[in-house]
Steps between C-alpha positions, in 0.01 A plus 500: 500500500836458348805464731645868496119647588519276832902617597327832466215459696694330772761784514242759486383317862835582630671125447874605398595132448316323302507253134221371279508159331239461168475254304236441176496203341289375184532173327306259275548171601330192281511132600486143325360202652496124438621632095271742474445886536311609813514829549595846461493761730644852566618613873618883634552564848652807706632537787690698740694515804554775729778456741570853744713569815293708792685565763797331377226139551483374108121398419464361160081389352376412144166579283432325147267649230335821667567598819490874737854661515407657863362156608858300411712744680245480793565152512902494458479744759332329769718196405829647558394559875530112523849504335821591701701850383773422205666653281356580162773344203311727235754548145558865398393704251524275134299452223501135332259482219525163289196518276380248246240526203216290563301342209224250572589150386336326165295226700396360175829393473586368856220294437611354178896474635312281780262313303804389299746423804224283623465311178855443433520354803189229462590455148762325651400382801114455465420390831625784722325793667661848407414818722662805419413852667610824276527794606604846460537805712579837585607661835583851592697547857527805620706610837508883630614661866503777678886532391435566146553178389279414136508119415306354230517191298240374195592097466310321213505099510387186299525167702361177439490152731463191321413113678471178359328242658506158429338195668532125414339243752668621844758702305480850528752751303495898560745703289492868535672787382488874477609807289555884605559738232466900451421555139377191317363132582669235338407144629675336254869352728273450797230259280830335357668474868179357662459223185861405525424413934159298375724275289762469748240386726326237284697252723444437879873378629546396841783630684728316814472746827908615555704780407555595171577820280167728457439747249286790576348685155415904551161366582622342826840632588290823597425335814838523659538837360160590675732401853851667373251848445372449853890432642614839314209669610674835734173461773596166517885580555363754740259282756826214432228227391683450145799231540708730298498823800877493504591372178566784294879455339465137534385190274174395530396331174725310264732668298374493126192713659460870442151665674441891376197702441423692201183668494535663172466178322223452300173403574469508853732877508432754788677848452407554898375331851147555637735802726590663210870382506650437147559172493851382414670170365762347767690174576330264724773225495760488336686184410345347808528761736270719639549841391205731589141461687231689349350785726211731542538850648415372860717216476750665343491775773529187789768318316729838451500403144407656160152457404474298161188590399263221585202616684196345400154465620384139495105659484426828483384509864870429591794659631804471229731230593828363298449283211699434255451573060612283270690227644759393201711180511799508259491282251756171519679313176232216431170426225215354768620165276868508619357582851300173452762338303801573769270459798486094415262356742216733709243630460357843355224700731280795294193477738512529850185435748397719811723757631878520498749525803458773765840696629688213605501335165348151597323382256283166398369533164200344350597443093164575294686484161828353483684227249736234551880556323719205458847479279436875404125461362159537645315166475203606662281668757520426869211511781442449869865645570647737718819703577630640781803665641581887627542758209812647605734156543301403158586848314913442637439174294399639186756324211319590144375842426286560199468803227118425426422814724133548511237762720318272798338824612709742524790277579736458170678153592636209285485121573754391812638153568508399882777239510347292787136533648299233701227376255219253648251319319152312572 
């Protein structure tokens, strides 16, 4: 039953407010272990999320594959008798319609392009295990409500994940990378980034416990971004549990910082939210200071503000709640070499263990892959070391900003230098 049949059915039952949430997904995802191909497989799913408003209560259920139209609204139905009355935040009448031609991929040629990454890589470095997932997909979302609003968006996707394992004696080295890409697969700068880290780690350097200048690549650096997103989150300005509640106007990060989003940017764009709000570019923080939070229409609505377009639906079982597209970082004035070259003495993180910091920024980091920098070079890797600190003081701190942007997700961020961060060693 496609979504528009079910809004049908359910306003034909005498529901005025109601939206329906489908999503159909198909993908053929292949896999390399231990160097070698080990499968190929092919994946569709469906599903579909009915969310209604009887008696002004909101009831929302979801079916995948087949499923009985009467039988969902039933069950929404009795649901919304559980639910306190609201009031329904449904868009008007629009009609977004972003389609894409879809084309299944040449797996032939995956294959080969993998094959070949993998033997590049042993070529050179004979000893290590190489495990690389490919794959490639296509996803329809469509949104419709009771309002007249049409939503629909066809996405198509290659991605590949890549990790290299090494182990000598007790010695254990993981290096792992990833690519996201909308039209083609090309593995070649992510093969050549991954072999540069395996040389730079050829070395085990130890590393005195103090405080020192740290380097966070794209790889890592994402982890204090992960806690800035949750600070600038509007439900968190709302309940007052992010530190930055009554910050907007004022300076919050160091200067040389600028925070925006920009979801038309290429390859993680979205022309709308899971609400059917177009979603816009805006300035997060600007120079520093805080600017904007990022809303959906229910937070918006508490917070007296504009709604920016960010309601998303973390499963499709959920309510829509803020979250944020395309975090960009502008770029600073240094090569990752100058960053290395003017940062001296430190050290450079690119893999972090475990989870980062919660809301209040503390954080103790476990490094899984990090190297040793001393008079402006990297001399080697470093193990059994930590950092810790709170991201906020350490993100006032930040002296060196890169230009060697890249996508950690769908966060575009360069390289940052912290200027002083407690390092401690084994």
């Amino acid at each position: 039953m496609l979504a528009e049949e079910l809004l049908a059915l359910t306003l034909k039952k005498g529901i005025h407010d109601a939206e329906v949430y489908q999503v159909n997904s198909y993908s053929r995802p292949l896999s390399f272990e231990a160097n070698r191909l080990k499968q190929i497989e092919s994946s569709q799913t469906t599903g579909i999320a009915l969310r209604l408003w009887h008696n002004s209560r909101p009831g929302l259920v979801v079916a995948y594959g087949d499923f009985n139209g009467d039988d969902l609204i039933a069950k929404a139905k009795a649901i919304s008798e559980l639910n306190e009355p609201e009031q329904p935040l449904l868009n008007d009448r629009a009609k977004l319609i972003y389609p894409n031609s879809t084309s299944e991929p040449d797996i032939k040629s995956l294959i080969a392009q993998g094959k070949n990454s993998i033997e590049h890589i042993t070529e050179k470095y004979p000893e290590v295990i190489v495990n690389l997932d490919i794959e490639w997909e296509t996803e329809t979302t469509t949104l419709v409500n009771s309002r007249g609003l049409y939503c629909q968006q066809t996405d198509n996707s290659y991605s590949a994940s890549l990790g290299v394992e090494l182990v000598r004696d007790e010695d254990f080295l993981g290096i792992y990378d990833g690519i996201y890409s909308h039209e083609t697969l090309d593995l070649t700068t992510m093969i050549k980034t991954v072999l540069q880290k395996i040389q730079w780690a050829q070395k085990n350097i130890t590393v005195n416990s103090g405080k020192m200048p740290v380097l966070f690549t794209p790889n890592a650096v994402v982890t204090l971004w992960e806690t800035v997103t949750e600070a600038l989150n509007g439900k968190k300005i709302l309940d007052k549990s992010s530190p930055w509640s009554q910050s907007q106007g004022k300076q919050v990060i160091a200067s040389c910082l600028n925070l925006r989003q920009q979801p038309d940017l290429q390859p993680y764009n979205c022309p709308f939210d899971d609400e059917g709000t177009i979603s816009q570019p805006f300035s997060l923080i600007e120079n520093g200071i805080l600017k904007n939070f990022y809303t959906d229409k229910k937070t918006a609505q508490k917070l007296n503000i504009a709604n920016t377009g960010n309601g998303f639906r973390p499963s499709l079982g959920s309510y829509p709640t803020p979250d944020l597209i395309n975090l960009v970082i502008d770029e600073g004035n240094f090569s990752f070499e100058e960053l290395i070259k003017n940062m001296g003495d430190g050290i450079i993180i690119d893999q972090i263990l475990g989870e980062g910091a919660d809301i209040s920024g503390d954080f103790s980091f476990n490094i899984d892959l990090g190297y040793r920098v001393k008079q402006g070079e990297i001399i080697g890797r470093i193990k059994d070391t930590m950092t810790a600190g709170n991201v906020y003081d350490a993100l006032l701190d930040v002296n060196l900003l890169g230009f060697d942007r890249a996508w950690s997700g769908s966060c575009y961020t360069p390289s940052i230098v912290i200027g002083n961060l407690s390092v401690t060693a084994e």
